[in-house]
C-alpha positions in Angstrom: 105.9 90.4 100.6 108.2 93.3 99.4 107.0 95.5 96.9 108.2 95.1 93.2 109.6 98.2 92.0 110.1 99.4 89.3 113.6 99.4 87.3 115.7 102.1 88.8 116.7 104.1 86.1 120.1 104.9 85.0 122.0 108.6 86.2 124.2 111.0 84.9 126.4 113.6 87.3 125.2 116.1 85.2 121.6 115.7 84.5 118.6 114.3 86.0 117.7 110.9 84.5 114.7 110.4 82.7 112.3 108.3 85.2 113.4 110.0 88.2 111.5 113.0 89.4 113.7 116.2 88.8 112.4 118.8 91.5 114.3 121.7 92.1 115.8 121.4 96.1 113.6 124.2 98.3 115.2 127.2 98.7 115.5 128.0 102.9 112.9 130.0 104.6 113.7 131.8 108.1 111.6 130.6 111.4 109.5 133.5 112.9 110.3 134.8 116.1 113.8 135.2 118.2 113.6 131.6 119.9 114.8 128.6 119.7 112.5 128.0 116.6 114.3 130.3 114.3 117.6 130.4 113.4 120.3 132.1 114.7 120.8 135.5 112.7 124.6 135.7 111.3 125.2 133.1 114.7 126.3 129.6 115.2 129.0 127.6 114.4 130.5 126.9 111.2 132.6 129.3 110.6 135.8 127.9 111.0 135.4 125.3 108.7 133.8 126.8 106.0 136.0 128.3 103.2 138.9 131.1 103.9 137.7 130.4 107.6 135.2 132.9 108.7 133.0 133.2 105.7 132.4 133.8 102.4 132.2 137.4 100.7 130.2 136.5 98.5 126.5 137.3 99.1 123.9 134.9 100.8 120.3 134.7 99.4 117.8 133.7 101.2 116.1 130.6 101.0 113.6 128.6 102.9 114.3 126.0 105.0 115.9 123.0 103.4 114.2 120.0 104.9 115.0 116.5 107.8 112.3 116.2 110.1 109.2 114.8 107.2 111.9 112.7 106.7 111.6 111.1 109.7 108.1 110.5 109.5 108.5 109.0 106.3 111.0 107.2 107.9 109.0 107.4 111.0 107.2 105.1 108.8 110.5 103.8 107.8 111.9 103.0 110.9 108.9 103.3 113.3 105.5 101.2 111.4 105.8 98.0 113.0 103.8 95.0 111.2 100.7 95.2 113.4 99.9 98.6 112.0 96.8 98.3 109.6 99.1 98.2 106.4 96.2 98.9 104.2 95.0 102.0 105.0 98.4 102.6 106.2 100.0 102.8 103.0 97.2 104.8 101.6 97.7 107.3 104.3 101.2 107.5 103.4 100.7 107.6 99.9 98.4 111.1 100.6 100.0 112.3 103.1 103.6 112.5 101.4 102.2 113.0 97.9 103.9 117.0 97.7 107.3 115.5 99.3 109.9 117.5 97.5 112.0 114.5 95.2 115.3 115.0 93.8 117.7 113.2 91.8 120.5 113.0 94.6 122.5 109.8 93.9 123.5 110.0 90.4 126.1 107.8 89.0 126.1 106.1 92.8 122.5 104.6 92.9 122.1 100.3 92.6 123.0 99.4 89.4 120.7 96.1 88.0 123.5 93.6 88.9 123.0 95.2 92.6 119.7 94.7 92.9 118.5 98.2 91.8 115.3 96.8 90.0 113.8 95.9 92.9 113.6 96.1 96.5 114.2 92.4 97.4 117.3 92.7 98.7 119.1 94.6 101.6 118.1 98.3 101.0 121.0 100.8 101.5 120.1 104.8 102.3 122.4 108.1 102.5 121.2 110.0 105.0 123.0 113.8 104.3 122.6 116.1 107.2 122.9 120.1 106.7 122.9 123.1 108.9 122.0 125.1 107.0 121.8 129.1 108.0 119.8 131.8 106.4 122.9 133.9 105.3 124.5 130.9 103.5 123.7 130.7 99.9 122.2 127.2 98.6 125.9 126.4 96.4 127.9 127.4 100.0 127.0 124.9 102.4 128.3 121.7 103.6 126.8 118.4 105.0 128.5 118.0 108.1 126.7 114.5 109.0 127.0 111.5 107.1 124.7 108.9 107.7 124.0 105.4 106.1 121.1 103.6 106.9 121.0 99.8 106.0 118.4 97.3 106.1 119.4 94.2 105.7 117.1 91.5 103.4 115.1 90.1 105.9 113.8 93.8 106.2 113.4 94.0 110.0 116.3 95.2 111.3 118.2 98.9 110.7 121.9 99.8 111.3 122.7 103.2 111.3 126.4 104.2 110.4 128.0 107.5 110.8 131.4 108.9 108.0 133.4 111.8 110.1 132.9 114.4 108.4 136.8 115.0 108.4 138.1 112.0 106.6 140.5 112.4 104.1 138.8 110.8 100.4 139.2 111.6 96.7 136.5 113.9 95.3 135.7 112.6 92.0 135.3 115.1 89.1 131.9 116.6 89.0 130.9 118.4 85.2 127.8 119.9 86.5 129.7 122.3 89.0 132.5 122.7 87.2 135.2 120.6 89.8 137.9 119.1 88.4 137.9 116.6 91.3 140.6 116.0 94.6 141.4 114.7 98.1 140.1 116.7 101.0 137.8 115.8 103.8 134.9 114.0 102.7 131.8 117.2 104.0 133.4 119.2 101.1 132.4 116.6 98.5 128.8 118.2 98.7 129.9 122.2 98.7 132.2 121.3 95.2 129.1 119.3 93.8 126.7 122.4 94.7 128.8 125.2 93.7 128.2 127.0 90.6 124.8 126.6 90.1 125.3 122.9 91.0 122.6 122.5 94.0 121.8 120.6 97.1 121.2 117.8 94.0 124.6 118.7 92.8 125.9 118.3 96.0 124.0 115.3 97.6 125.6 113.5 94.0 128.9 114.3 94.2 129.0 113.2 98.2 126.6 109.7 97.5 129.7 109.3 94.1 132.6 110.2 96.9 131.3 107.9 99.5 131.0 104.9 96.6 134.4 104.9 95.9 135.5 105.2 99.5 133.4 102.4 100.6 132.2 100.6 97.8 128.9 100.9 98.8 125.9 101.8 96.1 122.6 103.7 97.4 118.9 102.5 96.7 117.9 106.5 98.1 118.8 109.2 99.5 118.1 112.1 101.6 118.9 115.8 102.4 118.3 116.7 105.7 118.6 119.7 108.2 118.7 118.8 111.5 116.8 122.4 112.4 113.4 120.7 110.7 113.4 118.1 114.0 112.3 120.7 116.4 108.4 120.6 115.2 108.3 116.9 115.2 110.0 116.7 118.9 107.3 119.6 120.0 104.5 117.3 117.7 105.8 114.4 119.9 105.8 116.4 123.1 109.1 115.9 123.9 111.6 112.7 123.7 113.8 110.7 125.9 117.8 111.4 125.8 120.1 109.9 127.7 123.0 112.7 127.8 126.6 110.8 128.5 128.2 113.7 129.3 128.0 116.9 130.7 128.2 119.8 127.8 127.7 123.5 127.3 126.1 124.9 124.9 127.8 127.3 122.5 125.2 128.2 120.5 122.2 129.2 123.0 121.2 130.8 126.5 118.9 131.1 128.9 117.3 135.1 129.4 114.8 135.4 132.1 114.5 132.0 132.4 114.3 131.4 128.4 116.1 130.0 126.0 117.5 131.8 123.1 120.2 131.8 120.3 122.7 133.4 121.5 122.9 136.2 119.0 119.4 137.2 119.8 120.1 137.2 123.8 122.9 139.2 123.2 120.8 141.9 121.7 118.6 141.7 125.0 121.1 143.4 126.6 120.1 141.4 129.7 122.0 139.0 132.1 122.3 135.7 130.2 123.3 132.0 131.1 124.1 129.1 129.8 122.2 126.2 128.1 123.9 123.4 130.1 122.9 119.4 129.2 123.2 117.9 132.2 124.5 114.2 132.5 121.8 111.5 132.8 118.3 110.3 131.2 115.9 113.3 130.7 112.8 114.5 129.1 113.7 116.9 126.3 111.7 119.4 124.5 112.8 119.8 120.6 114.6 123.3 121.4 117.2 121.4 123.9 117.1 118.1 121.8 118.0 119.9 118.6 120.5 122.0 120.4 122.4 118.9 121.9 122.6 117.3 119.1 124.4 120.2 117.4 127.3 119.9 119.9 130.8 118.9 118.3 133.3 121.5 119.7 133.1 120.8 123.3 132.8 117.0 123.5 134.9 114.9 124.5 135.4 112.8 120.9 134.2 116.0 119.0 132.6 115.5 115.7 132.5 111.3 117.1 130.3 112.0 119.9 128.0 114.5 117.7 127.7 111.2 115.6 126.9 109.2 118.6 124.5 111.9 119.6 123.0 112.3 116.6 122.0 108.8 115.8 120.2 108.6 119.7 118.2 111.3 118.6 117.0 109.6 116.0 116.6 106.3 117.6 114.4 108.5 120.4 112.1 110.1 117.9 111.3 106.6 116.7 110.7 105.1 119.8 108.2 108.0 121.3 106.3 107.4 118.1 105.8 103.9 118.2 105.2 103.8 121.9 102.8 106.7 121.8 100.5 105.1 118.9 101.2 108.0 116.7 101.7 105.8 113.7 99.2 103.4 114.0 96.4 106.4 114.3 95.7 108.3 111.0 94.9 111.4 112.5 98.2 111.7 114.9 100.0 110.5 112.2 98.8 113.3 109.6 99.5 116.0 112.2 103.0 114.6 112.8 103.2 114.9 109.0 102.3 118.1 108.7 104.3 119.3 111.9 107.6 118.6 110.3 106.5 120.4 107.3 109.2 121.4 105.1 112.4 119.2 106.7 113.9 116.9 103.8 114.3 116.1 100.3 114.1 112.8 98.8 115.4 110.5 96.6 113.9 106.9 96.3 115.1 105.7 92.7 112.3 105.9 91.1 110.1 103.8 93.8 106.9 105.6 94.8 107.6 106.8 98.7 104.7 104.9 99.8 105.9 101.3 98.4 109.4 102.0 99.7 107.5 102.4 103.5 105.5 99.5 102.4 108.6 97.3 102.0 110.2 97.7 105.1 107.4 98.1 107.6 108.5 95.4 109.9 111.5 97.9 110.9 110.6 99.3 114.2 112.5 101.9 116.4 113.4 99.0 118.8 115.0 97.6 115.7 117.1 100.4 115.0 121.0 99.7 116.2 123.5 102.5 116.3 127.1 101.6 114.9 130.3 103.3 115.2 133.3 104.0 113.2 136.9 103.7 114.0 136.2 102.3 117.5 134.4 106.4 118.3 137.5 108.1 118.4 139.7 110.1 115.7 142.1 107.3 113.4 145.0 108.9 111.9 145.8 107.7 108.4 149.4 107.9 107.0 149.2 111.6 106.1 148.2 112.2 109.6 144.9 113.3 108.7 141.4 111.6 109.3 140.9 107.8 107.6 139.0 105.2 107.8 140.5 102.0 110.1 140.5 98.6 108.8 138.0 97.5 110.9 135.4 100.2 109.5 136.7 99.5 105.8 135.5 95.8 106.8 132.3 97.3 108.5 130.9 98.6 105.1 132.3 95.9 103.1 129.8 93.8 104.9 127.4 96.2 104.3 128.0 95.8 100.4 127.6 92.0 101.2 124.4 92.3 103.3 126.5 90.5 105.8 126.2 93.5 108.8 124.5 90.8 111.2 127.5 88.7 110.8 129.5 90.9 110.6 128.2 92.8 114.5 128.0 89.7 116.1 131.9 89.0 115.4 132.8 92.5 116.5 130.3 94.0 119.0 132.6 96.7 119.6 131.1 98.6 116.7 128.0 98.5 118.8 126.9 101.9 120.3 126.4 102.0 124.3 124.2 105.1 123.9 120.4 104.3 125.2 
């Protein structure tokens, strides 16, 4: 049976609703060492599409690192506890073992409302996945979330779909009183910088982006999530390593090989010593979480850019769950506390109000073999009558069947949504 919740409460833009749990979002902390564990210092990516193009004047605090990889333990439990796991001590494990999981109010004014089933979780459940880079220089109100992901679970609560925006399509930015925006059209991975700015927050931002994507899609949230993609390398190393099957050939830009390491490029640049490039070879492989992390972060050099990140992305999750379930991790308290406390500090959360434990509970049928990757605009850029990024007709229709908890319907009619990737 699926456990009652309680009634979600009601949001403001500007203020954490009473019922929800109002934690402040953890500030970023820097990995140790030069490797692939830590980050790259002033290096990587970014800049180009970040404000006035290569970066901000204004100073960068430090901060510790913002948090995605507990999340997929708790949605290892999510999308990985199958139904013959012991649900009983299960859940208590979970409800111990996620008990300090930093919360947030990230959805706002875009949560379920009572007429969409927010009371409970009966009904289809509906998740906003909101992925971040984040780098030590950039401040916590100067960043963007460059990957987009819903996650919907249909009624019957054993199936998944995940669903990637582009982070380049063109949507209005509603007005946002708690940083200060007066609202706009622009690509849709600025919503969260305009809600974080001034003092605003990752909440600030993960609001304004779940209040964008409602009125693009239509779509309400039951939770949310902040994620960086950099918290995944201790759960893949936890894991040992997981299974990727690369679809194309791609360099890295972001790290090399020194004496037979590798390392972020900024750092093997201070070596001073020969260096050569990470290259993902084409074809099924084994990967440790440095090279699994890394190829995920591709985008500039792919063939369908920021739509084959997407694609990449989503198998990456889909791998993580799989090498859990099939190695017994979750079904073996021990493995799964140490996988727990592996991904340490990776994600922040926002259930609605529902303890973490009975929103596991709920939908524990959902395994990794369950999980099925969609894609938008047929995987390839759709030009919108300004010429600029937009959603195509068949994608509008994708998420209004979403709304409708008619996905499965909606897939089997057009399997061309389907993602090949294994």
């Amino acid at each position: 049976m699926p456990v009652q919740a309680s009634r979600r409460p009601t949001s403001s833009g500007s203020a954490a609703p009473s019922g929800r749990v109002a934690a402040a979002i953890p500030a970023q902390a820097r990995a140790s060492g030069g490797g692939p564990g830590s980050r790259p210092p002033g290096g990587g990516g970014g800049g180009g599409d970040r404000p006035g193009g290569g970066g901000s004047s204004k100073k960068r605090t430090k901060h510790k690192d913002p948090l995605w990889a507990r999340l997929t333990v708790v949605f290892g439990a999510v999308l990985m506890l199958s139904s013959g796991v012991a649900i009983v001590g299960s859940k208590a494990l979970i409800g111990q073992a996620t008990g300090g999981i930093a919360k947030g109010n990230l959805l706002g004014d875009a949560g379920k409302s009572d007429a969409e089933g927010g009371a409970s979780l009966d009904g289809a459940i509906d998740m906003l996945l909101l992925g971040v880079d984040a780098r030590e220089r950039w401040a916590a109100d100067d960043v963007r979330s460059d990957s987009i992901i819903i996650l919907h679970i249909p009624a019957t609560h054993d199936q998944a779909y995940l669903i990637s925006i582009p982070r380049d399509t063109e949507a209005q930015i509603p007005a946002f009183q708690k940083s200060g925006y007066g609202g706009g059209s622009g690509k849709i991975n600025a919503a969260f910088q305009a809600g974080a700015a001034n003092g605003g927050g990752w909440e600030g931002g993960a609001q304004l982006m779940a209040q964008t994507i409602k009125r693009l899609t239509g779509i309400s949230f039951d939770g949310a999530a902040i994620i960086n993609f950099g918290g995944f390398k201790n759960v893949i190393d936890t894991l040992g390593t997981v299974r990727i099957c690369v679809s194309q050939e791609v360099k890295s830009l972001h790290m090399s090989y020194v004496d037979g390491k590798p390392m972020w490029n900024a750092d093997a640049k201070k070596t001073g010593k020969q260096r050569t490039p990470v290259v993902h070879k084409k074809g099924c492989q084994e990967m440790e979480g440095w090279a699994a992390l890394d190829y995920s972060r591709q985008r500039k050099t792919l063939k369908n850019g920021d739509y084959d990140r997407q694609a990449n992305q989503q198998q990456l999750i889909k791998a993580m769950a799989k090498k859990a379930t099939e190695g017994g991790m979750l079904s073996n308290p021990a493995k799964m506390n140490n996988l727990i406390q592996a991904a340490g500090k990776a994600f922040v959360l926002d259930t609605g109000g529902v303890p973490i434990e009975d929103f596991i509970f709920t939908m524990r049928g959902v395994t990794g073999n369950e999980l099925t990757m969609l894609k938008t605009n047929n995987g390839t850029f759709n030009a919108n009558n300004n010429n600029t990024e937009g959603l195509s007709e068949e994608t509008m229709a994708m998420f209004q069947a979403v709304k409708q908890d008619k996905l499965a319907e909606f897939v089997f009619t057009h399997p061309e949504v389907i993602s090949t990737r294994k």
